[in-house]
Structure formats: structure tokens, C-alpha cells
KOLDO-539222 format. One line per field, with one value per residue: x, y, z of N, C-alpha, C, CB in turn; residue number from 1. Coordinates in nm, 4 decimals, decimal comma, always signed. Glycine has a CB too. Layout:
! residues N
nc1 <- c(X; ...)
nc2 <- c(Y; ...)
nc3 <- c(Z; ...)
cac1 <- c(X; ...)
cac2 <- c(Y; ...)
cac3 <- c(Z; ...)
cc1 <- c(X; ...)
cc2 <- c(Y; ...)
cc3 <- c(Z; ...)
cbc1 <- c(X; ...)
cbc2 <- c(Y; ...)
cbc3 <- c(Z; ...)
k <- c(NUM; ...)
***
This chain:
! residues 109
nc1 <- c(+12,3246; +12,5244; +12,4827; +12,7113; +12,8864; +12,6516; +12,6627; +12,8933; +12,9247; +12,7856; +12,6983; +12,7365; +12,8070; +12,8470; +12,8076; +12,6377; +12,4035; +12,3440; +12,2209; +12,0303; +11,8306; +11,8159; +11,8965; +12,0880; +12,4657; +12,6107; +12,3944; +12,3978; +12,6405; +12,6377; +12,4745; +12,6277; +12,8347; +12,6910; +12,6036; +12,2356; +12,0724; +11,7301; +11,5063; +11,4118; +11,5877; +11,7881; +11,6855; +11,6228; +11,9547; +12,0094; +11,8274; +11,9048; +12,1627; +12,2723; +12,1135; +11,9077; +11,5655; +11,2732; +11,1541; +11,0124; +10,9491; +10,9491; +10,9331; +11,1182; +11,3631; +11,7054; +11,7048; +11,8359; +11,9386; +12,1557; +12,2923; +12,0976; +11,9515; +11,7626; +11,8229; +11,7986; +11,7569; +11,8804; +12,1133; +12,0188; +11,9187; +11,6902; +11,5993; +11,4728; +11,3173; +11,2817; +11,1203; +10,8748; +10,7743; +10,6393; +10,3710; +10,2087; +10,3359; +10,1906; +9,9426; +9,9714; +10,0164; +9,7618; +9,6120; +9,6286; +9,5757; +9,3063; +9,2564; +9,3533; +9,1845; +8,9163; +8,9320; +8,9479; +8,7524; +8,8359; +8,7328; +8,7490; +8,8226)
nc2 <- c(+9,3387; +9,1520; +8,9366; +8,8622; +9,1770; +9,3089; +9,3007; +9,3756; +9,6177; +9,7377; +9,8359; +9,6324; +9,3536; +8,9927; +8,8327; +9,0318; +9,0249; +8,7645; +8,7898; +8,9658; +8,8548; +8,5803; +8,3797; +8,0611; +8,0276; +7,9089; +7,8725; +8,1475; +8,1848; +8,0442; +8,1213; +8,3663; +8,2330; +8,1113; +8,3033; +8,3639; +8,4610; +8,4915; +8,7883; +8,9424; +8,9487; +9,0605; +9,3345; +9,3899; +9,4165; +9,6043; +9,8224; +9,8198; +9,8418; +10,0256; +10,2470; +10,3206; +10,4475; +10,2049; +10,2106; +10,2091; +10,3961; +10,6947; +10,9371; +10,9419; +10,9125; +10,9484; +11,0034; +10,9051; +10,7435; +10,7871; +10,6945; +10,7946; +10,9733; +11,1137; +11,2010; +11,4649; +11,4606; +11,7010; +11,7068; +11,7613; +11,7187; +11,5413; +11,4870; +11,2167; +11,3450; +11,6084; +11,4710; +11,3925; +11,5826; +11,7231; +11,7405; +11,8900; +12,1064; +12,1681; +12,1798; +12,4282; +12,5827; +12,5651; +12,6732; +12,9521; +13,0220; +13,0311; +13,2325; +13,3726; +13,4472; +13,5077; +13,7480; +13,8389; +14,1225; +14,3242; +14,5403; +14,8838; +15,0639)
nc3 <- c(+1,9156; +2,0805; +2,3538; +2,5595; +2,4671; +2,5702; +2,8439; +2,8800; +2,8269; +3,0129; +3,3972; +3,5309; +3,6945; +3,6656; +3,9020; +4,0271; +3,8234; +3,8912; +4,1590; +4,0584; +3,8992; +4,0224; +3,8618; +3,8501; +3,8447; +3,6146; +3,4127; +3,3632; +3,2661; +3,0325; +2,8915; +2,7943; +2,6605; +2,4631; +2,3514; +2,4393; +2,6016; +2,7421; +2,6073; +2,7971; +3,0236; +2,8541; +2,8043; +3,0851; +3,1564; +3,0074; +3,0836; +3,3710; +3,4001; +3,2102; +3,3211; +3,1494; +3,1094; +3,1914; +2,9007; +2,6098; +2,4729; +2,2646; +2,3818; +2,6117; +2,4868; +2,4807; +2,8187; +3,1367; +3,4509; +3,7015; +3,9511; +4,1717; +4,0403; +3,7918; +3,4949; +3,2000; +2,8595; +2,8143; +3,0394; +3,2933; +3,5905; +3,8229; +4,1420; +4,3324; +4,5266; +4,4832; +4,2149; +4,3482; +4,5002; +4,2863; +4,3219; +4,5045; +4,3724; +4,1544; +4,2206; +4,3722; +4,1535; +4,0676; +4,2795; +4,2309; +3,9884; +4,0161; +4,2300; +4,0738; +3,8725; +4,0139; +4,1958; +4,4992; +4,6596; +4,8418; +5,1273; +5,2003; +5,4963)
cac1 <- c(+12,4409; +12,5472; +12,4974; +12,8124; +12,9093; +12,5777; +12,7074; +13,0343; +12,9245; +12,6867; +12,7260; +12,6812; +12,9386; +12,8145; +12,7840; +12,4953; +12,3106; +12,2861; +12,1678; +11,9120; +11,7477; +11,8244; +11,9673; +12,2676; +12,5721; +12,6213; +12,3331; +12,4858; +12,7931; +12,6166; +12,3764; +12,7170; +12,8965; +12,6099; +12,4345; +12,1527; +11,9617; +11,6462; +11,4860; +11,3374; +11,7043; +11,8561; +11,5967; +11,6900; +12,0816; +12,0050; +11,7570; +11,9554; +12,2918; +12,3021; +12,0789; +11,7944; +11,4109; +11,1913; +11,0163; +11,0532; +10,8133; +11,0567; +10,9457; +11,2045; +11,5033; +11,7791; +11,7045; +11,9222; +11,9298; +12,2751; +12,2797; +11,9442; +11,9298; +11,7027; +11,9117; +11,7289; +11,8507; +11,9991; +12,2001; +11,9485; +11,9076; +11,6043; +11,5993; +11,3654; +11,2207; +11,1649; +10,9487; +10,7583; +10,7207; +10,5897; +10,1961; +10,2312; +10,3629; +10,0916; +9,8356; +9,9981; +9,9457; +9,5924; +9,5441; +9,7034; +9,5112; +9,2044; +9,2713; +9,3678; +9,0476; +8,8114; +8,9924; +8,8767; +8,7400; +8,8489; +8,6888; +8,8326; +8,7482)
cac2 <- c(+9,3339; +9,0171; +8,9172; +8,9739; +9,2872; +9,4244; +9,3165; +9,4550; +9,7736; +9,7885; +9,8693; +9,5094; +9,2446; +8,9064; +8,8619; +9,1340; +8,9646; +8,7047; +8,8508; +9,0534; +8,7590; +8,4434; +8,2534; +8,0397; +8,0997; +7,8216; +7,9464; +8,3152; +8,1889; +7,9460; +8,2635; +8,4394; +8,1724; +8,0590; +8,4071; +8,2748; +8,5315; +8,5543; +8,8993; +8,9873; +8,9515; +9,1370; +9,4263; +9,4257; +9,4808; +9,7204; +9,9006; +9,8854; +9,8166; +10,1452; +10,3391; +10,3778; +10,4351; +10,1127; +10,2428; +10,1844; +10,5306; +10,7865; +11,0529; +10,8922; +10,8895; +11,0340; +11,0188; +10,8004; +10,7060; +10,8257; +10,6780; +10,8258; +11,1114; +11,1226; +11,2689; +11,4462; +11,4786; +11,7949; +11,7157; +11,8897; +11,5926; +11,5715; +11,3919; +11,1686; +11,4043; +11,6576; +11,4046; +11,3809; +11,7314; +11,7691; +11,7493; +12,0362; +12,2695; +12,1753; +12,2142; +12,5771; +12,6622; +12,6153; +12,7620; +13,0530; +13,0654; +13,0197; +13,3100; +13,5325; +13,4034; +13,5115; +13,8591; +13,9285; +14,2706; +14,4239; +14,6743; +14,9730; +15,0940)
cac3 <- c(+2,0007; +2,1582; +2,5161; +2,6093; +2,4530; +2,5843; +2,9923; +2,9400; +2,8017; +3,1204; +3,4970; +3,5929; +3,7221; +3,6265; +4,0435; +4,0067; +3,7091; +3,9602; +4,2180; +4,0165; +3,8279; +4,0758; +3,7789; +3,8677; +3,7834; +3,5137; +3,3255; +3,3336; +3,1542; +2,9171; +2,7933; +2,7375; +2,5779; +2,3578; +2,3277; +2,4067; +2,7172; +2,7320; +2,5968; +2,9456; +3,0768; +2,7758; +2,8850; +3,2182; +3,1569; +2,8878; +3,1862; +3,5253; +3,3371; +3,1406; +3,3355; +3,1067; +3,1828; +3,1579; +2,8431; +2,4295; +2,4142; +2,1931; +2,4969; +2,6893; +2,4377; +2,6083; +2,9645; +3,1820; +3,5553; +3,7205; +4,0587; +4,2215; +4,0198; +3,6916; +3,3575; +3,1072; +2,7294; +2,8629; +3,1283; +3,3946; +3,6884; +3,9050; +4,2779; +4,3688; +4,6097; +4,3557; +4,1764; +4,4548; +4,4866; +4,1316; +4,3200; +4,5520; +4,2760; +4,0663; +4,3516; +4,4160; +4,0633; +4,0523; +4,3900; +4,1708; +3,8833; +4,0861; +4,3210; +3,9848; +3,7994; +4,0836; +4,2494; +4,6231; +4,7098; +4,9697; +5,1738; +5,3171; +5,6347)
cc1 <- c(+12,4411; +12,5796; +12,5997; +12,9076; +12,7968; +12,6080; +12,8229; +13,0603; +12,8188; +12,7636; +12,7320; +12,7826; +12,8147; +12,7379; +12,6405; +12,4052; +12,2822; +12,1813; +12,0519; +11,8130; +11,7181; +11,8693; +12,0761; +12,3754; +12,5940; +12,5219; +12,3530; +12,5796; +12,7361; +12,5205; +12,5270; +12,7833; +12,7804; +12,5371; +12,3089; +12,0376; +11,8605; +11,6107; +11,4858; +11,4834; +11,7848; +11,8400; +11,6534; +11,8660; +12,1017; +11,9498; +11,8312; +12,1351; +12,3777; +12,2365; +11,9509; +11,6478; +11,3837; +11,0956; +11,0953; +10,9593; +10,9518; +11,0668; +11,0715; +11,3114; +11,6195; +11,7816; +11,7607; +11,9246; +12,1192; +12,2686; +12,1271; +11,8983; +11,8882; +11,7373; +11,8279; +11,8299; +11,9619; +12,1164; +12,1157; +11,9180; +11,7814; +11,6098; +11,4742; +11,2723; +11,1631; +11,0877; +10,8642; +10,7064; +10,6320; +10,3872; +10,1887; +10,2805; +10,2762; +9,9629; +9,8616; +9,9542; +9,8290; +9,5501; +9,5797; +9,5912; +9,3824; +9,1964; +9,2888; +9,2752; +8,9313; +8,8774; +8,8636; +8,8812; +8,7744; +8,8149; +8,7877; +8,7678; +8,7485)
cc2 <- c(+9,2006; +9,0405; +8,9621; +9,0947; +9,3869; +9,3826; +9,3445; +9,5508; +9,8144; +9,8090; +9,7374; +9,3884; +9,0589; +8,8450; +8,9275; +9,0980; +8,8452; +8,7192; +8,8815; +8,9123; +8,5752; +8,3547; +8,1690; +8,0419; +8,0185; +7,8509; +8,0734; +8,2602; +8,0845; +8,0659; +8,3719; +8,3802; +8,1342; +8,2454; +8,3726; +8,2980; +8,5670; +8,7207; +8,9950; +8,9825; +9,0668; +9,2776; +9,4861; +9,4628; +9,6217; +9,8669; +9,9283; +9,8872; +9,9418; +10,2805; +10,4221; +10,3256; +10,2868; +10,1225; +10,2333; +10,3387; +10,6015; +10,9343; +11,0239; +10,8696; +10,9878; +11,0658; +10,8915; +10,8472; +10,7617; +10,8333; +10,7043; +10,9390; +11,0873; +11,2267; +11,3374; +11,4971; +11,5885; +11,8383; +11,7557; +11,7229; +11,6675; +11,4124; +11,3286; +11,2473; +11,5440; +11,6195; +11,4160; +11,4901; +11,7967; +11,8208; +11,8403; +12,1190; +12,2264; +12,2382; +12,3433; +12,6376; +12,6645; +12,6468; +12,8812; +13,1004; +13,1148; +13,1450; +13,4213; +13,5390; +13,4907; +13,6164; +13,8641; +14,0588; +14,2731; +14,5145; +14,7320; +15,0306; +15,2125)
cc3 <- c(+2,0767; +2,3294; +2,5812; +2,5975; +2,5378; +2,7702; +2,9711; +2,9154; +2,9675; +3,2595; +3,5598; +3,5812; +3,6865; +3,7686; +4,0425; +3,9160; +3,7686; +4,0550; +4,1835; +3,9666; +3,9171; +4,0163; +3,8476; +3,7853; +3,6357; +3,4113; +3,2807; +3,2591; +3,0124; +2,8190; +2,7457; +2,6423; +2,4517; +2,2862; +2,3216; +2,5239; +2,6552; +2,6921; +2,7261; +3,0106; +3,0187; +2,7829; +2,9899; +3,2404; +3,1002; +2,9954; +3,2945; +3,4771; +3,3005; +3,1728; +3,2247; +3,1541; +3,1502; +3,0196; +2,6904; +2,3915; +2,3766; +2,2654; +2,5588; +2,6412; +2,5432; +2,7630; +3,0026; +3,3455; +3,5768; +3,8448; +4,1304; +4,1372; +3,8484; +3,5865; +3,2549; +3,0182; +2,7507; +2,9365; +3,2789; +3,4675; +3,7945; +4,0442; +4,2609; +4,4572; +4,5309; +4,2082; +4,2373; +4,5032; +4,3963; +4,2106; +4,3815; +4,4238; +4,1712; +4,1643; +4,3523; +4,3005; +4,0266; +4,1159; +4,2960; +4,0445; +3,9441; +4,1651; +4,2095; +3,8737; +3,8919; +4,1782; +4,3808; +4,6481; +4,8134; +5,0210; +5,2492; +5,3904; +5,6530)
cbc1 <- c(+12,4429; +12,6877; +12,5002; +12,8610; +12,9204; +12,3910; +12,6966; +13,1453; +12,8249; +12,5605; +12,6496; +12,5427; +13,0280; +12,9227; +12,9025; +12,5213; +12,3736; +12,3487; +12,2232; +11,9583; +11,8428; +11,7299; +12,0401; +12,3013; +12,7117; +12,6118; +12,2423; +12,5673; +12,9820; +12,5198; +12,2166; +12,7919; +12,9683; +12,4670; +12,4149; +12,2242; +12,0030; +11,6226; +11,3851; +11,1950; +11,7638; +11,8362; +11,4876; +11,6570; +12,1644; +11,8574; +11,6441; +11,9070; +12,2673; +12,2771; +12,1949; +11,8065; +11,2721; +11,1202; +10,9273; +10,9595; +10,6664; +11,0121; +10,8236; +11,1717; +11,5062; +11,7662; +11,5624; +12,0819; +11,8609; +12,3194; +12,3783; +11,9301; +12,0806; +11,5947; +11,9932; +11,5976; +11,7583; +11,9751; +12,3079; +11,7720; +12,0902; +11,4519; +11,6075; +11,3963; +11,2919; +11,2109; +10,9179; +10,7912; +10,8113; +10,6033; +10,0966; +10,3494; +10,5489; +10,0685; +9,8592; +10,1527; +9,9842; +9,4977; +9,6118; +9,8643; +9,4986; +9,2073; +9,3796; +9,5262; +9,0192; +8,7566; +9,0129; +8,9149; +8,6258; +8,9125; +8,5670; +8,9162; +8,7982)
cbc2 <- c(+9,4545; +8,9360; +8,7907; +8,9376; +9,2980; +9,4301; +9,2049; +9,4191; +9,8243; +9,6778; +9,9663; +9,4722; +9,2757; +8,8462; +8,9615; +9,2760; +8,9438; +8,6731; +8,9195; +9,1898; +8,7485; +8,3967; +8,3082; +7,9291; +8,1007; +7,6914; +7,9458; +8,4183; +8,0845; +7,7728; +8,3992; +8,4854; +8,0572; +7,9176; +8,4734; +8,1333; +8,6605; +8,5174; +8,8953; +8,8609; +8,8263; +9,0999; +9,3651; +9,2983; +9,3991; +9,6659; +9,8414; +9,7461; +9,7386; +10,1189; +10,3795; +10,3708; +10,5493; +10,1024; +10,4154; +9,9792; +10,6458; +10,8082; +11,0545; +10,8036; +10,9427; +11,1299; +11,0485; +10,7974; +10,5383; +10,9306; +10,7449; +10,8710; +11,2196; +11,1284; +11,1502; +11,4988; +11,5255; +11,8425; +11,8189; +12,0410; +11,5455; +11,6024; +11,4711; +11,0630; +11,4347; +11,7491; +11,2808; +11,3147; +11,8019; +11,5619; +11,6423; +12,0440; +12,3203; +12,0228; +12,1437; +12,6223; +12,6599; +12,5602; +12,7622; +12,9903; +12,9617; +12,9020; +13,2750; +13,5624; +13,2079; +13,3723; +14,0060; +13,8953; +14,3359; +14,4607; +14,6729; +15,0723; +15,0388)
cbc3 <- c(+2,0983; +2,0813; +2,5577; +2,6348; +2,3136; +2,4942; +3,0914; +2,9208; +2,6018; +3,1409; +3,5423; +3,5227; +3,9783; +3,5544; +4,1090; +3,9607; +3,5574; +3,9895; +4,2383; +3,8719; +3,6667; +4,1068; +3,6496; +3,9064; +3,8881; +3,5606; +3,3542; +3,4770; +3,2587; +2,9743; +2,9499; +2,8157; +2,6540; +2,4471; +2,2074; +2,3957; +2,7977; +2,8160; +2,5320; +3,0309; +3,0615; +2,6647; +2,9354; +3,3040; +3,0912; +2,7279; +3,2311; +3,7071; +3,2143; +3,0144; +3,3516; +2,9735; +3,1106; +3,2698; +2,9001; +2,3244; +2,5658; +2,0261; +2,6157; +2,7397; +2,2568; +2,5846; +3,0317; +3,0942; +3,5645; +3,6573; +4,0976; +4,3881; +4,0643; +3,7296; +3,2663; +3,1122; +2,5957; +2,8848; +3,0728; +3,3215; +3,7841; +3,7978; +4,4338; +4,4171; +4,7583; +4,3151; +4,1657; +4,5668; +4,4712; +3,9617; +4,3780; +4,6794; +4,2022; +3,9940; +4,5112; +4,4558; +3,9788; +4,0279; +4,5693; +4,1184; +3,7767; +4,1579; +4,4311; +3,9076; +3,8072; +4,1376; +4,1237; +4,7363; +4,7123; +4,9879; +5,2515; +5,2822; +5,7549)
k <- c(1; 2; 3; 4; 5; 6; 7; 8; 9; 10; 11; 12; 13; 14; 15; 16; 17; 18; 19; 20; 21; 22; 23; 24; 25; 26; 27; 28; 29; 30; 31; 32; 33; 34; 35; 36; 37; 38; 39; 40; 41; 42; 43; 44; 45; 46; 47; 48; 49; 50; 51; 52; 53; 54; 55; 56; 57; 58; 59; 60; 61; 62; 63; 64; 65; 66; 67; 68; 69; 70; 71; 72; 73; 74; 75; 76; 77; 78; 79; 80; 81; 82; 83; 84; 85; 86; 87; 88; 89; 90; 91; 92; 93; 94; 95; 96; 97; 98; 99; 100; 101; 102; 103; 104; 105; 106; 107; 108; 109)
***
């Protein structure tokens, strides 16, 4: 796909590809007119542009970024704060197992 088919299929004003990379502007239009961006640029539109992960791994097909909110193949969106949650509910389930591995007696009185 050519340079500039792949920024005008993206989220990204030419303004913002500044911004993001520090290039100046005259080099932004000479990589469009020539096709002629760096990979590591081409990457980065392809990544914050379109909303996909940082990753070439085939785990990650289908997932896409959608403002703050993490897409999976299914449609099902997760917050950033329940990422960050993910270690507590792991933590709970092995207090869990742990507690139904090893049963406390109880006496009765």
C-alpha cells in the first residue's frame, strides 16, 4: 500500500504525523509525493492511525484500539482499568483454590 493511501485510510491528519514523529512538514509531503516513508513511520500510522496493537504476533489479529478502550476480535472492549485489575482477580483465584485445596475444620462447641 502506498504512503499515502495508507494516511488517508488512517485516523491521522498530516498535522498529527507531525507532531508524533517531529519531522517537518516538507519532509511529510515529500514521503507522500515520492512514497518514500520510512518503515518505522509506515508502522507507526499503520499502529496509532488504525488503532492496531504494536505487535506482528497472529495472537493479536483482530484486536484494535478504539479510543481508550481495547477491541477484541469479538467486539467485547476492555478499559484500561480492567487491565489493571487483571492481578487482583488472579490473586483472588488462587486465594480460592488454595483455601479449596486445604479445607479448614471447624470445631463445634
Amino acid at each position: 500500500m502506498q504512503f499515502a493511501d495508507l494516511l488517508a485510510h488512517s485516523r491521522l491528519s498530516l498535522e498529527n504525523l507531525q507532531e508524533l514523529t517531529g519531522r517537518h512538514r516538507t519532509t511529510l509531503r515529500r514521503w507522500l509525493d515520492q512514497d518514500s516513508a520510512p518503515l518505522e513511520i509506515r508502522r507507526l500510522v499503520d499502529i496509532i492511525g488504525h488503532g492496531r496493537p504494536p505487535s506482528y504476533a497472529q495472537a493479536w489479529d483482530g484486536w484494535r484500539f478504539m479510543g481508550d478502550i481495547l477491541m477484541d476480535p469479538d467486539g467485547q472492549g476492555v478499559s484500561p482499568d480492567e487491565v489493571r485489575s487483571v492481578w487482583i482477580c488472579r490473586q483472588l483465584q488462587a486465594e480460592l483454590k488454595r483455601l479449596h485445596a486445604a479445607p479448614v475444620q471447624y470445631l463445634l462447641f
